[in-house]
C-alpha positions as a Markdown table, in Angstrom:
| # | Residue | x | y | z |
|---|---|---|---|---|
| 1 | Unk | 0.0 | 0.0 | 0.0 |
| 2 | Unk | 1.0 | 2.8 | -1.2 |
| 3 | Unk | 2.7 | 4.4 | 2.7 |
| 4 | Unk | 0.2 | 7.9 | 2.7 |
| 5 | Unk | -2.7 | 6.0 | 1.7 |
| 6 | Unk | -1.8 | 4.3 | 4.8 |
| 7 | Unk | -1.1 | 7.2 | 6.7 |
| 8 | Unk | -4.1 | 8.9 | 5.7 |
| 9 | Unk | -6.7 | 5.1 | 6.4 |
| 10 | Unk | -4.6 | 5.1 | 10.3 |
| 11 | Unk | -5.6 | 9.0 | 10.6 |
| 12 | Unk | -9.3 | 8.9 | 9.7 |
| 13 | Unk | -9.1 | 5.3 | 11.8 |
| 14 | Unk | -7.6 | 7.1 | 14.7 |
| 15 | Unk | -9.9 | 10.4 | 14.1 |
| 16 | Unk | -12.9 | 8.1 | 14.8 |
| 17 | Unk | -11.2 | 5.7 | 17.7 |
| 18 | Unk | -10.5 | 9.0 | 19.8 |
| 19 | Unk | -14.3 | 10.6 | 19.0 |
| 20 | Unk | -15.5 | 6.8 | 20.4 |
| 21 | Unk | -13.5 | 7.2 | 23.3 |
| 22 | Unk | -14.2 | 10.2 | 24.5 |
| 23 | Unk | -17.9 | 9.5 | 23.9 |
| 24 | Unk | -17.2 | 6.8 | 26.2 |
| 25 | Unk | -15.2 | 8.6 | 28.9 |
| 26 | Unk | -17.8 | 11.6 | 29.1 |
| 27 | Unk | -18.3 | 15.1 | 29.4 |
| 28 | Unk | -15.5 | 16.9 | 31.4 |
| 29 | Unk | -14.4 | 20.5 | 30.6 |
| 30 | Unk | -10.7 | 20.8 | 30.8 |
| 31 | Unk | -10.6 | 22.7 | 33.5 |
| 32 | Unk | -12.6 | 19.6 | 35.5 |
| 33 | Unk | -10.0 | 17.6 | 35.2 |
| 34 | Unk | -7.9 | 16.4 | 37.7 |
| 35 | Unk | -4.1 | 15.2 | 37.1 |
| 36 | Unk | -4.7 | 11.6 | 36.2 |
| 37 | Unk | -6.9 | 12.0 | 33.8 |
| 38 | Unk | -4.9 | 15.1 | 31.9 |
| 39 | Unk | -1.9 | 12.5 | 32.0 |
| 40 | Unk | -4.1 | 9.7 | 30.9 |
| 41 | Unk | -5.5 | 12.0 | 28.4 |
| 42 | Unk | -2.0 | 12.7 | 27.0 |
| 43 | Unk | -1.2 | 8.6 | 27.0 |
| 44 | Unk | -4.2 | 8.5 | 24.8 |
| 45 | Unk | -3.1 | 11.1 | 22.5 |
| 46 | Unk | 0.3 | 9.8 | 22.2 |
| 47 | Unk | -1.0 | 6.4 | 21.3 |
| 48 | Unk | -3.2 | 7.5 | 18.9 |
| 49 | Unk | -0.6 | 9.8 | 16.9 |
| 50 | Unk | 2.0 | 6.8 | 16.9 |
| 51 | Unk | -1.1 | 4.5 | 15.1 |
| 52 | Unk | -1.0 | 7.3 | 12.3 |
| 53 | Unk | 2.2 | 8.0 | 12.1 |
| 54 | Unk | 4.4 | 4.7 | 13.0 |
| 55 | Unk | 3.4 | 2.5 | 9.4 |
| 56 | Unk | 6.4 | 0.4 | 10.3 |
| 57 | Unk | 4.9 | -1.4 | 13.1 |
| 58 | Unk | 1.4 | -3.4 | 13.5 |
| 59 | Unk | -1.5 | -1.2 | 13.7 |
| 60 | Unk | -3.2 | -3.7 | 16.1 |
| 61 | Unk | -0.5 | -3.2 | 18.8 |
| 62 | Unk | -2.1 | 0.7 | 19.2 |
| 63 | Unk | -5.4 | -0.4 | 19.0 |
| 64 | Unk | -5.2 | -2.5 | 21.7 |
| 65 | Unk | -3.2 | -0.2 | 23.7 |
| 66 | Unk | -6.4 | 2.5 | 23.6 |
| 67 | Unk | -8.5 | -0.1 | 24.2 |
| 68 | Unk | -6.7 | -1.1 | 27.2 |
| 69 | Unk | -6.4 | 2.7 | 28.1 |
| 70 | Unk | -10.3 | 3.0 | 27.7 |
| 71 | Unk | -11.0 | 0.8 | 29.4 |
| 72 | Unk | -8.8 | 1.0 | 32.9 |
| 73 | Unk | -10.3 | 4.6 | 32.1 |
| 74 | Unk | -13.8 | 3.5 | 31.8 |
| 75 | Unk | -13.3 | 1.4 | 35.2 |
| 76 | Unk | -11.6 | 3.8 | 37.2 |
| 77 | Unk | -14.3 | 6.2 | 36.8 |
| 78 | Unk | -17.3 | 3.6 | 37.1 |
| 79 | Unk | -15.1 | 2.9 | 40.8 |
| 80 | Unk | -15.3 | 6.5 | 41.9 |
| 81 | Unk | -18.5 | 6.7 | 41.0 |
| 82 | Unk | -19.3 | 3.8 | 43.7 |
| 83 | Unk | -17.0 | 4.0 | 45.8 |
| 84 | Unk | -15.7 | 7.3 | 47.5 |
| 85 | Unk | -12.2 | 6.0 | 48.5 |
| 86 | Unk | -11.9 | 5.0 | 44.9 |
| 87 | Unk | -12.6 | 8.2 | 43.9 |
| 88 | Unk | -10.5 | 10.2 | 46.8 |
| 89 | Unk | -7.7 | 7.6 | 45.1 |
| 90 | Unk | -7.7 | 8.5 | 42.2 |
| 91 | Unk | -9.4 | 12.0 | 42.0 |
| 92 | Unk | -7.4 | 13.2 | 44.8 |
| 93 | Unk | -8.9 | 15.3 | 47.8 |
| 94 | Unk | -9.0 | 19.5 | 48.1 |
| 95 | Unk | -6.5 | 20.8 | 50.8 |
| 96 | Unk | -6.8 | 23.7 | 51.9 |
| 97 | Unk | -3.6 | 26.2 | 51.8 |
| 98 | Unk | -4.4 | 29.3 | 53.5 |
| 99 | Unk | -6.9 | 29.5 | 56.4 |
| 100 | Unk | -7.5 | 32.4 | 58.2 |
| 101 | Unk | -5.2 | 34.6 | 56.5 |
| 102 | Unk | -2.6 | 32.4 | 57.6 |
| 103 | Unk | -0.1 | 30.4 | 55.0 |
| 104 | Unk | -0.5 | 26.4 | 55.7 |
| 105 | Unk | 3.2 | 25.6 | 54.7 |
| 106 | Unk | 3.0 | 21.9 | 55.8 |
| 107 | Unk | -0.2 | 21.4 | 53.1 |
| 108 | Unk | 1.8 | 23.6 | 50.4 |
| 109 | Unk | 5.1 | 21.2 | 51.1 |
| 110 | Unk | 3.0 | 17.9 | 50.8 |
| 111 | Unk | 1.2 | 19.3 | 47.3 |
| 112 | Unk | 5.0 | 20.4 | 46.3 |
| 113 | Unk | 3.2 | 24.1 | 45.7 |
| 114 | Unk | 5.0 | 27.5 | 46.5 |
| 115 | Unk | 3.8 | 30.4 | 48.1 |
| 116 | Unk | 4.5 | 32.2 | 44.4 |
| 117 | Unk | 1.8 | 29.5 | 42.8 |
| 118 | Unk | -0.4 | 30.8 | 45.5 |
| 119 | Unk | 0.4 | 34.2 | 45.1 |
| 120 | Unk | -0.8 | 34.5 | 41.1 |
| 121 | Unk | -3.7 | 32.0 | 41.4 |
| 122 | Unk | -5.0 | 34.7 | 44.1 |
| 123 | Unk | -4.7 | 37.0 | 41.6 |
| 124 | Unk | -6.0 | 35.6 | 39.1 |
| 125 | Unk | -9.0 | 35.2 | 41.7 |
| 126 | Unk | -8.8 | 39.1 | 42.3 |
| 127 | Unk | -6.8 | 39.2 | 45.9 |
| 128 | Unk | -3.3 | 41.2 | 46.4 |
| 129 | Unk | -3.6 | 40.8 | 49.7 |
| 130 | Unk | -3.6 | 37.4 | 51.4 |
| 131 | Unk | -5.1 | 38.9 | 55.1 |
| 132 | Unk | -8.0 | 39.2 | 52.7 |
| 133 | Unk | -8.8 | 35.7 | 52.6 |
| 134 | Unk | -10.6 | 33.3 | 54.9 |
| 135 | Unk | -10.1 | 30.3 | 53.3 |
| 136 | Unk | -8.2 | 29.2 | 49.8 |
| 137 | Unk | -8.3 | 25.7 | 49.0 |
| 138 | Unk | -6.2 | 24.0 | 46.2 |
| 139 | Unk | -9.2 | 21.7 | 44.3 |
| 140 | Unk | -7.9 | 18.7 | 42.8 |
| 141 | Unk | -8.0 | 19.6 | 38.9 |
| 142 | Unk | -5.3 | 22.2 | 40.4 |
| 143 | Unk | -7.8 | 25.5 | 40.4 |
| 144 | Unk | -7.8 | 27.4 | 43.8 |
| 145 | Unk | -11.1 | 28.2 | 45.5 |
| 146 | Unk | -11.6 | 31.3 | 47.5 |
| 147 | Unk | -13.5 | 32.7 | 50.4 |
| 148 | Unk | -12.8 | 35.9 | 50.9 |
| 149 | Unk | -13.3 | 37.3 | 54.6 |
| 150 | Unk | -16.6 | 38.2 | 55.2 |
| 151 | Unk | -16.1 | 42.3 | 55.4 |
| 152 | Unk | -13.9 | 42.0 | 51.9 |
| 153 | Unk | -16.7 | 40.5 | 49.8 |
| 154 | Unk | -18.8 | 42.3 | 47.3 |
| 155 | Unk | -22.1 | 43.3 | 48.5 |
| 156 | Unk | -25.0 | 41.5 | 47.3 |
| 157 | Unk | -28.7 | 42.9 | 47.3 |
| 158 | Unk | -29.4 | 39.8 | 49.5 |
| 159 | Unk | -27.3 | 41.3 | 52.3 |
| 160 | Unk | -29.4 | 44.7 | 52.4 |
| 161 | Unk | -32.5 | 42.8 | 51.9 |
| 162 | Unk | -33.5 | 44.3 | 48.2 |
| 163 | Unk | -35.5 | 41.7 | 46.3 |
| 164 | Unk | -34.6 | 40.6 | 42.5 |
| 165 | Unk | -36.5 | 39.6 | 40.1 |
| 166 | Unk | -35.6 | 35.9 | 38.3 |
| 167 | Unk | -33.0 | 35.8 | 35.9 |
| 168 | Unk | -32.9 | 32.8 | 34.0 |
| 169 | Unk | -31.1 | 31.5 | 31.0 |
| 170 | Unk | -31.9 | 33.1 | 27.4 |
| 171 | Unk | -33.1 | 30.3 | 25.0 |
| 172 | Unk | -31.4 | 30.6 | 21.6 |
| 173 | Unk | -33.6 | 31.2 | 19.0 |
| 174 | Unk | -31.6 | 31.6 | 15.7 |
| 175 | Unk | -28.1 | 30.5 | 15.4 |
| 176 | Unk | -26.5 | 31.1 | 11.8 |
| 177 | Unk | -29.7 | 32.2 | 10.0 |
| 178 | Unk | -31.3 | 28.7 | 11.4 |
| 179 | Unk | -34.5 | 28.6 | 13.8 |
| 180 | Unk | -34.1 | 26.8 | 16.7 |
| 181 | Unk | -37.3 | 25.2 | 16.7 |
| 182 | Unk | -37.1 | 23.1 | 19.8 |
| 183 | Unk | -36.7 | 26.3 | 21.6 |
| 184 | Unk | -39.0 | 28.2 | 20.1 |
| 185 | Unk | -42.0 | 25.7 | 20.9 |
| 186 | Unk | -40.6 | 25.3 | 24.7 |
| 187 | Unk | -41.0 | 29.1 | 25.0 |
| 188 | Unk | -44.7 | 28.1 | 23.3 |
| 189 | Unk | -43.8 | 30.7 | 20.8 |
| 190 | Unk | -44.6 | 30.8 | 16.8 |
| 191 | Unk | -42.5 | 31.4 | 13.6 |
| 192 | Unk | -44.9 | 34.2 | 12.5 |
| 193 | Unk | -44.3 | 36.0 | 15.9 |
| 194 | Unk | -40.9 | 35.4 | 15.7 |
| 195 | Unk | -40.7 | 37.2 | 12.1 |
| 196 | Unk | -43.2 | 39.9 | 13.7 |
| 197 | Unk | -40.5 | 40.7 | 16.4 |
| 198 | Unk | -37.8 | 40.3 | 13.8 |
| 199 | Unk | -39.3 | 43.3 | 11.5 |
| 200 | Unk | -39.1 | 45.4 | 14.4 |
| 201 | Unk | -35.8 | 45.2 | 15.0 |
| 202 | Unk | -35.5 | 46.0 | 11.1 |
| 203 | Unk | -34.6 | 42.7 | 10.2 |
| 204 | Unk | -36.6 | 40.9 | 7.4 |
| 205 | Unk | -34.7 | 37.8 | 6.5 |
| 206 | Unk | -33.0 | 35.0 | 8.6 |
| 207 | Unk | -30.0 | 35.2 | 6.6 |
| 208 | Unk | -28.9 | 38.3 | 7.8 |
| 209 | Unk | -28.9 | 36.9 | 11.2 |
| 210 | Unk | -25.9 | 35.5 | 13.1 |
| 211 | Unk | -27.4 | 35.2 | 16.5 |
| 212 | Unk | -30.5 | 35.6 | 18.5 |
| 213 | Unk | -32.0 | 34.9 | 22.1 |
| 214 | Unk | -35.0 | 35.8 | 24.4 |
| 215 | Unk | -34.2 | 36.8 | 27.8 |
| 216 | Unk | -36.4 | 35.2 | 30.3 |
| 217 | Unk | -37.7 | 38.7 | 30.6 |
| 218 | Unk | -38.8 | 38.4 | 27.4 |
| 219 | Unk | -36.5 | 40.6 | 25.3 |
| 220 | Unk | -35.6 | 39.5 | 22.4 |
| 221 | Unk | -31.6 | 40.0 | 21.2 |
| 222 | Unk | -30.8 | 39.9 | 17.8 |
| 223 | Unk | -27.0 | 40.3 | 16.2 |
| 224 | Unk | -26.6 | 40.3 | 12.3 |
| 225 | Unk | -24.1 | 39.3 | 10.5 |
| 226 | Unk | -22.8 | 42.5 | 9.1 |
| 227 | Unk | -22.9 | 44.7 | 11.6 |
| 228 | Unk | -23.0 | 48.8 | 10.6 |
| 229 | Unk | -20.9 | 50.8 | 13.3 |
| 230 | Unk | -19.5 | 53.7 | 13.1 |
| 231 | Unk | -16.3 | 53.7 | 15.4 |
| 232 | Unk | -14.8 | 49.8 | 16.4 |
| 233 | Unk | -12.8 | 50.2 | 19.7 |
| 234 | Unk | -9.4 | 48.2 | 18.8 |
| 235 | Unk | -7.2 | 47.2 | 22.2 |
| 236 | Unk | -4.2 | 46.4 | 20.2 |
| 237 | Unk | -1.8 | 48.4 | 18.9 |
| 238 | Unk | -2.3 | 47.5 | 14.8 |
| 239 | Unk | -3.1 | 50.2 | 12.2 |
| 240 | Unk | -6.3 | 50.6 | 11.5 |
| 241 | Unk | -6.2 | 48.9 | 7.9 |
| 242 | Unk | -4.8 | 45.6 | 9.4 |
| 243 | Unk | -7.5 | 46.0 | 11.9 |
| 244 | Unk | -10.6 | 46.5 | 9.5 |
| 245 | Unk | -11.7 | 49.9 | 10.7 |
């Protein structure tokens, strides 16, 4: 066989072996991931890329290292989810880091994490100032939690007893000029009062439209595609031509 025939069969082959997997693994944003599965994540990859590339070798041998990889993934996570000392295992356990205000050097030595790690994560958070915090606690995917003492948090209308109204989440009702019809009929809303809406907002074909949402207040957002503005703020430091104003 001719050897990027080959390369190109072991891609698409891999392509669709990885998609299966993670199908099988499940939904976990990256940020949810604790260290095992990033490494075993990497294992994965690395297995997969040697099937495309490596056309000196037996296919089968990478096959049935993912498969054996899916799998001891597929079994760890069914244990965690029945057990919890499985999970505390292999998941790890938070640890908390600063309590009080007060630096816990003993559970920053055991994680092998330095006061400068601590230092940008709680400013990343939005704390200079460690005296600031109550509690910080290192999670296992490696983000820091923080609770902030209680006279340094933002206050909330809950605290001076104002009442709010609901806020829910805005239901997408054309994405890419397409109607979202499932949407639209859990609203228990119509095409022709969605065009009604539409003209008012001086729009008259779905083609023209990139985005739009209801609010659970009932407004209705609409973006076009080509949008007409007269001044574009630009935060970098291009010329206007290379930035398209």
């Amino acid at each position: 066989m001719n050897p990027f025939l080959e390369i190109v069969i072991r891609a698409m082959g891999a392509f669709a072996g990885i998609v299966f997997i993670t199908r099988m693994i499940g939904k976990s944003q990256i940020g949810q991931l604790t260290i095992s599965d990033f490494v075993n994540g990497i294992v994965i990859g690395s297995i997969a890329a040697n099937l495309v590339t490596e056309v000196d070798l037996n296919p089968w041998y990478y096959v049935t290292g993912l498969a054996v990889f899916t799998g001891l993934t597929v079994m760890v996570q069914y244990a965690g989810l029945k057990y919890r000392p499985a999970r505390k295992f292999f998941g790890d356990e938070p640890t908390v880091v600063v309590h009080n205000g007060k630096i816990l050097e003993r559970n920053m030595r055991r994680m092998r994490y330095n006061v400068d790690d601590l230092t940008m994560q709680l400013r990343e958070k939005g704390y200079f100032d460690i005296a600031d915090v109550e509690f910080a606690i290192a999670e296992p995917n490696g983000e820091l939690s923080v609770l902030p003492k209680s006279q340094k948090r933002p206050l909330t209308p809950g605290d001076i007893g104002v009442p709010t109204n609901y806020e829910g989440v805005p239901s997408e009702l054309i994405v890419d000029g397409v109607i979202i019809q499932q949407n639209l009929q859990q609203n228990h809303l119509t095409e022709e009062w969605l065009f009604r809406e539409l003209e008012k907002h001086g729009v008259f074909s779905l083609q023209e439209i990139l985005y739009a949402s209801l609010s659970s207040n009932g407004e209705l957002y609409v973006d076009t595609k080509h949008d007409t503005m007269d001044h574009l703020t630009d935060v970098t430091d291009k010329p206007p031509e290379q930035t398209g104003q």
